[in-house]
VEXDREN-2710 file (C-alpha; in Angstrom, 1 decimal):
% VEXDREN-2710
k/r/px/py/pz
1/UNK/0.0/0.0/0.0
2/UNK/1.4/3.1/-1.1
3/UNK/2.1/6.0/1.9
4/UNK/0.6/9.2/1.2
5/UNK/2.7/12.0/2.4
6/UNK/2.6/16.0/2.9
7/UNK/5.8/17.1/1.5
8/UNK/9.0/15.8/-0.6
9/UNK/10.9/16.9/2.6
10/UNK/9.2/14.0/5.2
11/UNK/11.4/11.3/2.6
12/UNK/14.3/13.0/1.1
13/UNK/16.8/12.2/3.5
14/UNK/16.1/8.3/2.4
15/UNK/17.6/9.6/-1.5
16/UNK/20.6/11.1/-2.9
17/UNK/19.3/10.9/-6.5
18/UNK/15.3/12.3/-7.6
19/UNK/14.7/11.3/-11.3
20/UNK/11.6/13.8/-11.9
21/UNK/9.2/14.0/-15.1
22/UNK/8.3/17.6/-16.2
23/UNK/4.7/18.3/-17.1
24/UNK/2.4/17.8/-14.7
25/UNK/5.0/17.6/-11.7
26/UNK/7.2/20.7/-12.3
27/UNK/4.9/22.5/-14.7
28/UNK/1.7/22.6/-17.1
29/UNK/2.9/23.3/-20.2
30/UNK/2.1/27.3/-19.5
31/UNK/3.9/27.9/-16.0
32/UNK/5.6/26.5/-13.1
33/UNK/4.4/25.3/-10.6
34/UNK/6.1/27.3/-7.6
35/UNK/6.2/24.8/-4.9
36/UNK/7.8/22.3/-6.7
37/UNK/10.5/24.3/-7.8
38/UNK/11.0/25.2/-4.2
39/UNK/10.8/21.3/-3.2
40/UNK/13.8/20.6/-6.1
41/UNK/16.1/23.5/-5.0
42/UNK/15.5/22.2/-1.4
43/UNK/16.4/18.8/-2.1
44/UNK/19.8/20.0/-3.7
45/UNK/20.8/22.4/-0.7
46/UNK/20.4/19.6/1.3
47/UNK/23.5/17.9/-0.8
48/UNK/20.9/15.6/-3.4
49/UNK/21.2/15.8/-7.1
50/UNK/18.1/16.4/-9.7
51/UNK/17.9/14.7/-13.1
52/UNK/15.5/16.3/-15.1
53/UNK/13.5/12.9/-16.4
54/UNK/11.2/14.0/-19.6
55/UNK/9.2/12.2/-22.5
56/UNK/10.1/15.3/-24.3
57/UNK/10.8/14.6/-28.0
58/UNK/13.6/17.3/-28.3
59/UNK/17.0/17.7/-27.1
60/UNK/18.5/18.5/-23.4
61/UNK/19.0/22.0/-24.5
62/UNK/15.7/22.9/-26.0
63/UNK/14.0/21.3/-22.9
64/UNK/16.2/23.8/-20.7
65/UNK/15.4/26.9/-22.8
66/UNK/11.8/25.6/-22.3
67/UNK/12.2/25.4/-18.8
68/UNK/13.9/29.4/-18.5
69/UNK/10.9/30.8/-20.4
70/UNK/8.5/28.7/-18.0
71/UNK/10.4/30.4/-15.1
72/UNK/12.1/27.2/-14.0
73/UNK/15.2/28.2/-12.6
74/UNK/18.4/26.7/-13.0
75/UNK/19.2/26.4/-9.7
76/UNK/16.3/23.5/-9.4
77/UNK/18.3/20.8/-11.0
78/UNK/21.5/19.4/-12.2
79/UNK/21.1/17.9/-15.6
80/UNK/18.5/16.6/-17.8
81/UNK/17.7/13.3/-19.6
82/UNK/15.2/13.4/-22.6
83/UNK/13.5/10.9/-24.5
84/UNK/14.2/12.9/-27.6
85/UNK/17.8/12.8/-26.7
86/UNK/17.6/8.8/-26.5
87/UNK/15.8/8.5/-29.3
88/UNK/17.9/11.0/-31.6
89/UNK/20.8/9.0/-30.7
90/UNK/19.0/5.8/-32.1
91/UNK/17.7/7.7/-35.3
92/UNK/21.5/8.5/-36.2
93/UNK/22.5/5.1/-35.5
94/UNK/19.9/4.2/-38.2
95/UNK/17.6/2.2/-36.6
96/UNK/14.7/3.1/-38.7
97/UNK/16.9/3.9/-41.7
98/UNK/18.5/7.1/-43.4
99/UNK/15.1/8.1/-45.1
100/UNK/12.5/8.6/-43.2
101/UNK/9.2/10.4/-42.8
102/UNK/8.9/12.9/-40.3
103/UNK/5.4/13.1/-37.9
104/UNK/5.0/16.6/-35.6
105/UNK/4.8/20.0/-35.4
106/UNK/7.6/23.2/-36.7
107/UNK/9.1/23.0/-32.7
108/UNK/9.9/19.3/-33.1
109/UNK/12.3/20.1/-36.0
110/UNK/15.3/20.5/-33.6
111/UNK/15.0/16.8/-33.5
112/UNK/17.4/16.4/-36.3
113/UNK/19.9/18.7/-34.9
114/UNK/23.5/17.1/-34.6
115/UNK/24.3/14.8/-31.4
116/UNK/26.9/14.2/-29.7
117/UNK/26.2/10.7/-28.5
118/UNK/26.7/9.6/-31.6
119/UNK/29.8/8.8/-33.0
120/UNK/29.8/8.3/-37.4
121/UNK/26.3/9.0/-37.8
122/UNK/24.5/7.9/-40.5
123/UNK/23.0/10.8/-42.9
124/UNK/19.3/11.3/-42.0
125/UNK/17.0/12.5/-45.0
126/UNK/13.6/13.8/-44.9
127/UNK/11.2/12.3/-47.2
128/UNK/7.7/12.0/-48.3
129/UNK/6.2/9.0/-47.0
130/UNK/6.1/7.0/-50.5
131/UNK/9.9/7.3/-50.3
132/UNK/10.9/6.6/-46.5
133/UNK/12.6/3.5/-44.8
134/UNK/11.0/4.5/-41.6
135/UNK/9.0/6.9/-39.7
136/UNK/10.5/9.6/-36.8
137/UNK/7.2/10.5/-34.8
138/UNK/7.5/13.4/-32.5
139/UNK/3.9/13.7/-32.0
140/UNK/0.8/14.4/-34.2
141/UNK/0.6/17.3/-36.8
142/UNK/-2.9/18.2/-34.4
143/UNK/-2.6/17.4/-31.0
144/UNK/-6.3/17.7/-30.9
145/UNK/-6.9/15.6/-33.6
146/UNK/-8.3/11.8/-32.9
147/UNK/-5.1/10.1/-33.4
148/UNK/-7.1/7.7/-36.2
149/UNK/-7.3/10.8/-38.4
150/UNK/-3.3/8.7/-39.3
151/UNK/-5.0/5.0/-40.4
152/UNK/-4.6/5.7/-43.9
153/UNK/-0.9/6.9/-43.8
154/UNK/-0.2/4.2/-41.1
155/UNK/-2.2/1.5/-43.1
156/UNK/0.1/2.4/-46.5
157/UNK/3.3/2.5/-43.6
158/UNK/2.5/-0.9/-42.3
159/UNK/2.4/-2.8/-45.6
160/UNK/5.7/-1.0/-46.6
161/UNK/6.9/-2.8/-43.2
162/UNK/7.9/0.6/-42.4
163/UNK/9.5/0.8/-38.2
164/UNK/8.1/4.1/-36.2
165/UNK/10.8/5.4/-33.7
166/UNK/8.2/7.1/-31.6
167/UNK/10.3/10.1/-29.6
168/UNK/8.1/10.7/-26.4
169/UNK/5.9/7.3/-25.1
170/UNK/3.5/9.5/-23.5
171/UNK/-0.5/9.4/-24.3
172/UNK/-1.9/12.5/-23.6
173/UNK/-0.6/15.3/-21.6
174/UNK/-2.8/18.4/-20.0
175/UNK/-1.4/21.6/-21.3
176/UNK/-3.1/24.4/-19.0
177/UNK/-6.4/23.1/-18.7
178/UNK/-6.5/21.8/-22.4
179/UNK/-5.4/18.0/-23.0
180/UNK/-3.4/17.5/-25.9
181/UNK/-2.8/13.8/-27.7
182/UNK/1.1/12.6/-27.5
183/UNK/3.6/10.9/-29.6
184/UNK/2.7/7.4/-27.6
185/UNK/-0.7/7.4/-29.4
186/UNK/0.1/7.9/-32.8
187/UNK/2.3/4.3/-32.1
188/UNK/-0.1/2.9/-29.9
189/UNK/-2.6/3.1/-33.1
190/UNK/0.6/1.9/-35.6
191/UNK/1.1/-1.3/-32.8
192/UNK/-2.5/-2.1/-32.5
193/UNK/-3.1/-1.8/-36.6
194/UNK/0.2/-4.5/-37.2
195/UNK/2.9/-1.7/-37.9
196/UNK/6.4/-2.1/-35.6
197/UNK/7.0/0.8/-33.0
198/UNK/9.9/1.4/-31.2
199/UNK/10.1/3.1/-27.7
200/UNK/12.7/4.9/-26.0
201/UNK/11.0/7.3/-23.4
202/UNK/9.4/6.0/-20.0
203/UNK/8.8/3.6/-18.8
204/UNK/11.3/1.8/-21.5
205/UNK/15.1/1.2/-20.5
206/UNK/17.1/3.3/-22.8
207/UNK/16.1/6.8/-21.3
208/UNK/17.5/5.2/-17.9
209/UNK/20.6/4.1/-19.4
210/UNK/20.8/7.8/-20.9
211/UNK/20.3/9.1/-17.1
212/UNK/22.7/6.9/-15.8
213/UNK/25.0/8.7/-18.3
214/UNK/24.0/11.7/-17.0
215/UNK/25.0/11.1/-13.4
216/UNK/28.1/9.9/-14.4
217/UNK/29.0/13.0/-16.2
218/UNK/28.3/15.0/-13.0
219/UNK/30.8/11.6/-11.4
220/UNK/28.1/10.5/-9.6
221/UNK/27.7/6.7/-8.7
222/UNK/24.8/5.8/-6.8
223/UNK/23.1/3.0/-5.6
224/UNK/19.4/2.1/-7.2
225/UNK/18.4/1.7/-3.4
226/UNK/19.3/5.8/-3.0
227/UNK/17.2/7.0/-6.3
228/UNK/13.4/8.0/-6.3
229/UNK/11.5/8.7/-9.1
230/UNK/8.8/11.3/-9.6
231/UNK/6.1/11.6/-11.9
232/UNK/2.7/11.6/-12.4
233/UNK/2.4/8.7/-15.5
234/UNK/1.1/5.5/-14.1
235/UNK/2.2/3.9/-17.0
236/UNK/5.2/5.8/-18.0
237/UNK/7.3/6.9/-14.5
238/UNK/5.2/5.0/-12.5
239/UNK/5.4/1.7/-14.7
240/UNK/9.6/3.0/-15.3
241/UNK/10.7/3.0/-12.2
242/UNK/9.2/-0.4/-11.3
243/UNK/11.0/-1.7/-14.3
244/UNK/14.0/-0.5/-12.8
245/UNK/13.6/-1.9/-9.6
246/UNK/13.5/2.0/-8.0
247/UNK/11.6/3.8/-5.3
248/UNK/8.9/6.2/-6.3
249/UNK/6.3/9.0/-5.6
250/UNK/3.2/9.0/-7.5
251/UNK/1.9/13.0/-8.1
252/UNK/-1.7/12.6/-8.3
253/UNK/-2.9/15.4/-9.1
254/UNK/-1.2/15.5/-12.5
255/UNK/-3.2/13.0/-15.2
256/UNK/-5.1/10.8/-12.7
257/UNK/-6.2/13.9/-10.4
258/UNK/-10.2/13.3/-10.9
259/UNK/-9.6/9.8/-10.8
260/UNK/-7.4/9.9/-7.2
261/UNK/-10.3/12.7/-6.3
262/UNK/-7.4/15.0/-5.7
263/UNK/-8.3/18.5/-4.1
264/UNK/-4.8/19.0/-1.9
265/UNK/-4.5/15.6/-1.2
266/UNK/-5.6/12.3/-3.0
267/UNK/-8.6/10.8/-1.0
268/UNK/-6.9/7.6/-0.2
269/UNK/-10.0/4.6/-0.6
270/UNK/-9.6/6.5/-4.4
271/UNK/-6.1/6.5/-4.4
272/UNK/-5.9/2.8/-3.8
273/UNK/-8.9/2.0/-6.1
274/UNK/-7.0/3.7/-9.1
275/UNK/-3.5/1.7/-7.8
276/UNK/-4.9/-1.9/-8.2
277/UNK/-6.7/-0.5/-12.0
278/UNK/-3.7/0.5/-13.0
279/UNK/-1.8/-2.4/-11.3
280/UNK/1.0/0.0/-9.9
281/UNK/2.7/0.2/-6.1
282/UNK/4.6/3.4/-5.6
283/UNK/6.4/3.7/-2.4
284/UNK/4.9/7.1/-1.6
285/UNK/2.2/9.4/-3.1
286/UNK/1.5/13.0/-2.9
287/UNK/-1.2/15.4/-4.4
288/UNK/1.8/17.7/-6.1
289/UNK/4.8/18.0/-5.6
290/UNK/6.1/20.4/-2.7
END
């Protein structure tokens, strides 16, 4: 049974490392949310490190500019692991081929920016989809649309045996009070229609390889038993960190706030209704983050 508590600071001496997801823990997609900034720059005066976990289908960099125009400080966190960053580096290692077919919006186009992780990268080439080897998905052209407005592109895709490197496994996130579909169910809808998708985000293992590398560019070494991670994705941090055999703190009031019936606090007979659903076990659960 999970243990709901009232602040990041009743657990934080039990963790040198917090591996924390972005939108809908830190901020909305509009602004920040003020207390858990606070609750991150706490952490690291008290000697802890923050890695910066994100679905997001860009780069490190464009995440952090991101963060400074949604008055995220720097001073909250110590580096930041993306899934666009783990999945760039499998693009330019070819894994769905040097022509490809590219799925998202004019800000997603930093995608194909050089990376460093890569050593001898293969030449990536932008194609209409009659002439691709594979698809790069970012997210969908309308993040309102019904993701099944793609069927006949994906339906032509999956007889070509085209592979769809899908750059953020989220579903849906809630920008403001508007929620927007993701790059997780444009290939949810490839998977379930016979097309191949490949993941790289949370809750799969490459983004926690990638954070791994992270800490050990800061020289840190820590044990598994010393990391929580915080999120508010049953199925993506939630789902992650039980993969990776990892403490963490389930933010209800992020996606599943009308489901956990959170005001303040999740009401717990809720809370532990929505747990056995979703067939999760956090260690610890909290309305927001503070």
């Amino acid at each position: 049974m999970t243990q709901i508590i009232n602040s990041l600071a009743d657990i934080a001496n039990r963790y040198d490392v917090l591996l924390v997801d972005l939108w809908g823990c830190v901020h909305n997609g509009v602004s920040a949310y003020d207390e858990a900034v606070a609750a991150l720059k706490g952490f690291r005066k008290g000697g802890g490190t923050v890695v910066l976990l994100t679905n997001a289908p860009r780069s490190r960099h464009e995440v952090a500019k991101q963060l400074e125009r949604l008055d995220v400080s720097k001073d909250a966190y110590d580096t930041i692991a993306t899934s666009g960053d783990s999945a760039r580096a499998a693009m330019f290692q070819g894994a769905v081929g040097e022509k490809v077919w590219f799925m998202g919006q004019p800000h997603d186009e930093s995608f194909f920016d050089e990376l460093e992780l890569v050593k001898d990268p293969v030449t990536i080439q932008r194609v209409p989809l009659e002439d691709a080897e594979g698809i790069v998905c970012c997210g969908p052209f309308d993040p309102l649309a019904d993701p099944a407005v793609n069927r006949p592109q994906f339906l032509f895709a999956k007889q070509k045996g085209l592979k769809l490197l899908c750059a953020n496994p989220d579903i849906v996130v809630d920008r403001g009070e508007t929620r927007e579909w993701c790059a997780g169910a444009l290939a949810l809808l490839y998977t379930e229609m016979g097309g191949e998708s490949l993941y790289f985000g949370k809750p799969h293992p490459p983004i926690y390889d990638l954070a791994r590398r992270r800490l050990a560019e800061l020289g840190k070494d820590v044990d598994r038993s010393r990391i929580l991670a915080i999120g508010d994705g049953p199925h993506t941090d939630i789902d992650g960190a039980m993969g990776e055999d990892i403490d963490a703190l389930f933010i209800t009031g992020g996606l599943a706030a009308q489901e956990t019936g959170t005001q303040t606090q999740p009401d717990p007979a809720r809370l532990d209704a929505f747990l056995a659903k979703e067939r999760i076990s956090p260690q610890f659960s909290i309305g927001f983050l503070r």
